[in-house]
C-alpha positions in Angstrom: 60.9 -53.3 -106.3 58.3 -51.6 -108.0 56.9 -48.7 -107.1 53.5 -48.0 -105.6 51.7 -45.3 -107.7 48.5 -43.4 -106.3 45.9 -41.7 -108.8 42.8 -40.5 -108.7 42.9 -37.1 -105.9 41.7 -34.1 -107.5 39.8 -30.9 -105.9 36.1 -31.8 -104.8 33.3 -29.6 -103.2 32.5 -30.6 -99.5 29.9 -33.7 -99.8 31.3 -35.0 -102.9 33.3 -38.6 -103.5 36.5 -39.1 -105.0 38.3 -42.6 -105.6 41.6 -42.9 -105.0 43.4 -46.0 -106.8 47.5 -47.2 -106.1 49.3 -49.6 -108.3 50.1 -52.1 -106.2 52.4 -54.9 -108.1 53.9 -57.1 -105.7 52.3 -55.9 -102.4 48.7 -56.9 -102.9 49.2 -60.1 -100.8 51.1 -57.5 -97.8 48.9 -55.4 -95.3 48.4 -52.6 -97.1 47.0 -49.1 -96.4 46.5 -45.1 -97.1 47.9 -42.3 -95.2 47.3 -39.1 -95.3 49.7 -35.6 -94.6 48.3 -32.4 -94.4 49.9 -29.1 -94.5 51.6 -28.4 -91.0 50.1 -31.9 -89.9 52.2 -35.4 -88.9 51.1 -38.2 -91.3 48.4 -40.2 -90.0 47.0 -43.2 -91.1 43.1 -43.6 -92.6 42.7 -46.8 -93.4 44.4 -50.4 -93.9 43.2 -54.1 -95.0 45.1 -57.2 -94.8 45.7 -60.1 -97.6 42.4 -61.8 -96.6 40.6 -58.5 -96.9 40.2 -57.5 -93.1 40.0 -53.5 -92.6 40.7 -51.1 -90.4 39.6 -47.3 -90.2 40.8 -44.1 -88.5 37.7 -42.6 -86.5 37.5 -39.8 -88.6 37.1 -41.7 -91.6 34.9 -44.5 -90.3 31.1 -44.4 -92.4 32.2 -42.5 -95.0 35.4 -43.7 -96.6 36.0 -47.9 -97.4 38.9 -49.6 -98.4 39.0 -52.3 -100.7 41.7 -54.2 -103.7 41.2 -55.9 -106.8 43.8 -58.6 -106.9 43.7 -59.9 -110.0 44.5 -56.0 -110.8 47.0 -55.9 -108.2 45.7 -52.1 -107.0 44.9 -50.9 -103.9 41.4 -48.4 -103.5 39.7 -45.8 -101.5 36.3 -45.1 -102.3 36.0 -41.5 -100.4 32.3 -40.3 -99.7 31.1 -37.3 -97.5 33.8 -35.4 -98.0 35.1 -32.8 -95.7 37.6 -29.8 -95.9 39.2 -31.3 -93.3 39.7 -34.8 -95.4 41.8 -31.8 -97.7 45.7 -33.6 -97.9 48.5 -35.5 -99.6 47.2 -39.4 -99.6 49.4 -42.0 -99.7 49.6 -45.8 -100.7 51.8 -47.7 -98.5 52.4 -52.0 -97.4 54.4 -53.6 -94.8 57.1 -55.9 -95.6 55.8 -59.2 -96.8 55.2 -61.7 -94.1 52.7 -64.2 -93.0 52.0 -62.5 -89.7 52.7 -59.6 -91.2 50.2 -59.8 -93.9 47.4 -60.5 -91.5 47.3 -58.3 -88.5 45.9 -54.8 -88.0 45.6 -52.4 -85.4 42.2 -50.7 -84.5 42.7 -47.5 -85.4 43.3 -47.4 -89.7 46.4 -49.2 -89.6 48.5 -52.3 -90.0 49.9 -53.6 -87.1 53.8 -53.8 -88.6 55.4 -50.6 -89.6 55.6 -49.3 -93.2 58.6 -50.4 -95.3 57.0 -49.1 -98.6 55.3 -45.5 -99.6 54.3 -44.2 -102.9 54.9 -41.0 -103.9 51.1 -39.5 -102.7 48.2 -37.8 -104.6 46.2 -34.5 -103.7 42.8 -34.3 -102.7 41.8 -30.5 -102.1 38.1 -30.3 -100.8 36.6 -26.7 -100.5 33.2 -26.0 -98.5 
């Protein structure tokens, strides 16, 4: 299987954007999401969309950052606005196993309603106030 490869973190002043991309060849048509892990912190998720394009975002998160794909690019984005110190952590691309139901169902709170089978490797974002 091919891997999942974020880009795109970097170190941003509070208020600023970043856009985080993840190479997503052969899990564009799974639920698909991004986690995030920060220093001392349990890896939560931030947001998830389905293959019909249905999202989902963590409270937190919710006005500021939006989810989105480009399938005929198979990759998987996060446009990140607003940003906080506490948005500062290790962001990660991940997708379900492939599946009908799978493929289609979220939960309410940033992520998809089947557990992860597949993570990339994550990408930084640092945001100082």
């Amino acid at each position: 299987q091919v891997p999942l490869v974020e880009s795109g973190g970097g170190s941003v002043q509070a208020g600023g954007s970043l856009r985080l991309s993840c190479a997503a060849s052969g899990y564009i048509n799974n639920c698909m999401g991004w986690f995030r892990q920060a220093p001392g912190k349990g890896r939560e998720g931030v947001a998830a969309i389905t293959v019909g394009g249905s999202t989902t975002y963590a409270d937190s998160v919710k006005g500021r950052f939006t989810i989105s794909k480009d399938s005929a690019k198979n990759t998987l984005l996060l446009q990140m606005n607003s940003l906080k110190p506490e948005d500062s952590a290790m962001y990660y691309c991940a997708a379900v196993q492939a599946g009908f139901f799978s493929a289609r169902r979220l939960r309410s709170d940033g992520y998809c309603y089947d557990p992860v089978d597949y993570w990339g490797r994550g990408t930084q974002v640092t945001v100082s106030s």
